[in-house]
C-alpha positions as CSV (number, residue, x, y, z in Angstrom):
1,X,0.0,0.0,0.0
2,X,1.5,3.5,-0.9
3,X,0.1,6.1,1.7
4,X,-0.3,9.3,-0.1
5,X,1.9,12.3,1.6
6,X,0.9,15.9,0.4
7,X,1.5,17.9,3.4
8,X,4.6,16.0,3.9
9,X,5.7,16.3,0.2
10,X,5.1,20.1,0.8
11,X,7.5,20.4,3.9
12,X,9.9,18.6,2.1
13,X,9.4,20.9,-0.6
14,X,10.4,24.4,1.5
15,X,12.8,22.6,4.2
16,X,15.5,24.3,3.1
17,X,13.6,28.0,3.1
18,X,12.3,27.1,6.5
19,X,15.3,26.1,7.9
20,X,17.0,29.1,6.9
21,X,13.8,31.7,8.3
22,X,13.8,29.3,11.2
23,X,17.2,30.2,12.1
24,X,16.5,34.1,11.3
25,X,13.6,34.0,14.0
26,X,15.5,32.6,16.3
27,X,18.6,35.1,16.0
28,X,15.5,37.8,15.7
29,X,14.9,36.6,19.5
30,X,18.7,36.7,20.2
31,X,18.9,39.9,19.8
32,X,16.1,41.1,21.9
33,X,13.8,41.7,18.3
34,X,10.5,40.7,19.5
35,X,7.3,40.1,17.1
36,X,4.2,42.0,17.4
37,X,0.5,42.3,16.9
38,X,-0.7,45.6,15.4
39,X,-4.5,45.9,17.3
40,X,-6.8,49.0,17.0
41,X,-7.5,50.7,20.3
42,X,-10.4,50.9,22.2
43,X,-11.8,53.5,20.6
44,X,-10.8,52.4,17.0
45,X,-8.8,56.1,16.6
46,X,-5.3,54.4,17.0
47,X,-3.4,50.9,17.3
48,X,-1.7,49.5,20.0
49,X,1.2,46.8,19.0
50,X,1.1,43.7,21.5
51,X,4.3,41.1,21.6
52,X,3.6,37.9,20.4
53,X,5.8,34.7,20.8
54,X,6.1,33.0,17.3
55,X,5.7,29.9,17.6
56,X,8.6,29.2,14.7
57,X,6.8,26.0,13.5
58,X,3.1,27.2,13.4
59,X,4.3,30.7,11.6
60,X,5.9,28.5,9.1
61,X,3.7,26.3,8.5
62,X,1.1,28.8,8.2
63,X,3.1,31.1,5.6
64,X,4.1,28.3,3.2
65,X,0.1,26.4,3.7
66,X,1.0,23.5,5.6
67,X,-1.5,21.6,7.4
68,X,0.3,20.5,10.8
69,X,-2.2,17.9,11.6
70,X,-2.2,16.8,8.4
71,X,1.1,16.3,8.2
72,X,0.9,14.5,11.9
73,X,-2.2,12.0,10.6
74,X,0.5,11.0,7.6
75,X,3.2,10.8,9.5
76,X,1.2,8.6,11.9
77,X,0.0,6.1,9.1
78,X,3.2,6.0,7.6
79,X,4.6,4.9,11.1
80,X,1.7,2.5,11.5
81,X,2.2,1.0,8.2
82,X,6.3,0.4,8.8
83,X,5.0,-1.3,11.9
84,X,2.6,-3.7,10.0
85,X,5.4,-4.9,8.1
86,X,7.6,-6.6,11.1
């Protein structure tokens, strides 16, 4: 049986782009650069930025459409079918 992969084809696609923006978040945290949320103000008149911690995996996911529980359910089946085989 050959378990079909997209999400998985797709992170193998962009591991290399990843890796690298991966690696620029994390020195972005290094050097005291924190992300932030731009939110209007109460009133609507202004915005108000609020720190968020990037969670490196879910932003990347999310910028180059990766499904993370996809990608968990194929990695799951392919692990399930490696074990049917012993």
């Amino acid at each position: 049986m050959t378990i079909k992969t997209p999400e998985l084809d797709k992170e193998r696609a962009v591991r290399d782009k990843a890796q690298a923006i991966g690696e620029f978040l994390e020195w972005l945290g290094q050097e005291g650069i924190v992300l932030c949320a731009q939110r209007p103000t109460v009133l609507g008149l202004d915005v108000e930025y609020h720190p968020v911690d990037p969670n490196p995996t879910k932003l990347l996911a999310r910028h180059f459409g990766i499904d993370l529980r996809k990608s968990d359910e194929e990695r799951r089946a392919i692990l399930a079918e490696l074990a049917g085989r012993t």
